[in-house]
C-alpha positions, 0 to 999 in steps of 0.5 A: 479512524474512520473506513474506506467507503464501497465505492472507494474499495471498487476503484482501488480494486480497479486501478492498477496503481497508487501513489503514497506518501509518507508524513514527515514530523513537521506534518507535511508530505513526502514525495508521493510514489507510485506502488502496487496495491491490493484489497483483501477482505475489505482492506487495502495493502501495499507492499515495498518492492525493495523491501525495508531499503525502499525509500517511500518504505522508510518514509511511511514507517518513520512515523505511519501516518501520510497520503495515498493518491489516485485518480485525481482523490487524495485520502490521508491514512495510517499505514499498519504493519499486518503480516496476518494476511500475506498468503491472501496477498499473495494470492490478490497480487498474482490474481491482479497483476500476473504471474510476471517478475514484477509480482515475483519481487513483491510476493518475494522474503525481501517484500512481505515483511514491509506488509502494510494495511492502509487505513484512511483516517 
């Protein structure tokens, strides 16, 4: 497996969203989706907004292997259950995106438990 470079992490913690992608068994990629995104100690995570029922969630965890897209780059990844880190996700969330509803529901019980480390491969 291999990391995220420096200036990779500077433009994830830039940008305000990513696309991801699930893997489907036949190796080809699922419909890309666009999701709120944080970096937390030189790590990238995502959440599902609609918790387990999400269906770009149901697609990433079937098999933990997919895409993320964004800015025109395209990076293969391993999606990670990590529930290690939420207090510091939830703190990254309200700090990038405001205290507004939007990061209520992804800071919410439904949302933390679909906690995923992105890791390129």
């Amino acid at each position: 497996m291999s990391s995220w470079t420096a200036e990779e992490l500077r433009e994830l913690e830039r940008i305000s969203e990513i696309r991801v992608a699930g893997r489907r068994r036949d190796g080809s990629l699922r419909t890309l989706t666009i999701v709120w995104h944080v970096v937390v100690d030189g790590s990238l995570y995502v959440r599902s907004v609609r918790g387990a029922d999400g269906s770009w969630y149901k697609g990433v965890i079937r098999h933990h292997e997919g895409a993320i897209s964004w800015d025109g780059k395209t990076r293969d990844v391993t999606y990670i259950p990590d529930a290690t880190v939420d207090d510091q996700l939830d703190a990254a969330y309200y700090t990038k995106y405001g205290n507004g509803s939007a990061t209520r529901a992804i800071v919410n019980s439904t949302a933390r438990p679909t906690t995923l480390r992105v890791e390129p491969r």
